[in-house]
C-alpha positions in Angstrom: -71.1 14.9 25.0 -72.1 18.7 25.5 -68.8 21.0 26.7 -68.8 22.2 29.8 -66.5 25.6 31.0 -64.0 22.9 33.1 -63.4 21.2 29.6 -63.5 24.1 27.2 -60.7 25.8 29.7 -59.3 22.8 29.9 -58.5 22.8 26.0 -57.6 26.5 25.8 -55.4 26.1 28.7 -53.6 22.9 26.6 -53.8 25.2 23.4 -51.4 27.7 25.3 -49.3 25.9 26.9 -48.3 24.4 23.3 -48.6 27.9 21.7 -45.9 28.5 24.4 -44.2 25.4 23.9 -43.4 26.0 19.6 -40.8 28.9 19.9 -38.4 26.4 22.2 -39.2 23.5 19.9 -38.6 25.3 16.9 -34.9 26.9 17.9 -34.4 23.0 19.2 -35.2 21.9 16.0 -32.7 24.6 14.1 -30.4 23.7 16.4 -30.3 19.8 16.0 -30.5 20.7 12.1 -26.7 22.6 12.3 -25.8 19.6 14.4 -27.1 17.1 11.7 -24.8 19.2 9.1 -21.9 19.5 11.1 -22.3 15.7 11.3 -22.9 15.0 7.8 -20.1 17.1 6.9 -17.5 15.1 9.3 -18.8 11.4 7.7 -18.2 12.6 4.5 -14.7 13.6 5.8 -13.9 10.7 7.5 -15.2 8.6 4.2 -12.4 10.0 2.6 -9.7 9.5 4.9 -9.4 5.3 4.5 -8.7 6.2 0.9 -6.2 8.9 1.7 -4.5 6.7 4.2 -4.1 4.0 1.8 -2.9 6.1 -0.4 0.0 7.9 1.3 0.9 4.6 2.8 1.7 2.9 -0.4 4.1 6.0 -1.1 5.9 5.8 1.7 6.3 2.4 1.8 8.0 2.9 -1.7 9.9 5.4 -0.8 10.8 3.4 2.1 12.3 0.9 -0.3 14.0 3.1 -2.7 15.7 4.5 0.3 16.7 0.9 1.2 17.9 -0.3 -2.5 19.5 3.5 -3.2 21.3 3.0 0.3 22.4 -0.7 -0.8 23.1 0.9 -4.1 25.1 3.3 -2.5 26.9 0.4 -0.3 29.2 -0.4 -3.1 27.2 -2.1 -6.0 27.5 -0.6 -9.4 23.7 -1.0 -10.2 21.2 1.9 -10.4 18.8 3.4 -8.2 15.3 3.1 -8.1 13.5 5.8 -10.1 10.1 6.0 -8.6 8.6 8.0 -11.2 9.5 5.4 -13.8 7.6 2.6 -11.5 10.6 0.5 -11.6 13.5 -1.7 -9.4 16.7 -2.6 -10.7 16.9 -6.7 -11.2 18.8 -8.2 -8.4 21.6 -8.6 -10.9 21.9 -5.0 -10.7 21.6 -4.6 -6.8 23.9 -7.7 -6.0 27.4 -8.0 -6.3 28.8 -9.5 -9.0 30.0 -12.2 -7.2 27.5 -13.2 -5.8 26.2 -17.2 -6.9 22.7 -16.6 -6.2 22.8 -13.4 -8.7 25.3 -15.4 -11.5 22.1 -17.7 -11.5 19.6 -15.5 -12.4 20.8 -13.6 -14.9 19.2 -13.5 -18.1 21.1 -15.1 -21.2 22.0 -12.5 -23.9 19.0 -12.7 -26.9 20.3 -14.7 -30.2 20.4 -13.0 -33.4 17.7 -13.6 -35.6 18.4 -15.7 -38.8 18.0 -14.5 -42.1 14.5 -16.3 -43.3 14.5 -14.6 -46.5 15.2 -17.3 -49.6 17.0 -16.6 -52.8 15.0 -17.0 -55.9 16.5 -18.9 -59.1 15.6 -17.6 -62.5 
């Protein structure tokens, strides 16, 4: 297929027009690139918030509840507060009053002495 002058300025007409064309692709190309980072950086963000959530609701809800005991607590039981550093609620022997029949029940019978194992020996 020998050129002719329509097709050979036909292709150098194309040629510039694409020439002129790469400067707007390229800065659309930086640009969707800053776009794709500010992106990435928001998911990993967001990854991290469930987690965070999670949590800082399982803290408050404990301190939720050693505001409710410490109040009861402070309602005219004798027992202790929650400490939640230690990780640990007083029985409900210790919240309850003393008189109460559903406490008497569960609390724990005193531990019996050990007995002394050790035999005498005869001569």
């Amino acid at each position: 297929m020998p050129s002719t002058p329509n097709s050979t300025n036909s292709v150098e007409a194309t040629t510039v027009l694409l020439q002129a064309e790469l400067p707007q692709l390229e800065e659309h190309q930086q640009a969707m690139q800053k776009e794709l980072t500010a992106v990435s950086e928001r998911l990993e963000s967001v990854r991290g918030v469930p987690t965070a959530l999670s949590a800082l609701s399982a803290t408050a809800l404990l301190q939720t509840c050693t505001a409710e005991a410490n109040a009861h607590v402070d309602a005219g039981s004798e027992a202790t507060s929650i400490d939640p550093a230690a990780g640990t609620a007083p029985t409900a022997a210790e919240i309850a009053p003393a008189d109460d029949p559903a406490v008497a029940q569960q609390k724990t019978p005193t531990p019996r002495k050990a007995r002394n194992t050790s035999a005498s020996t005869k001569n």
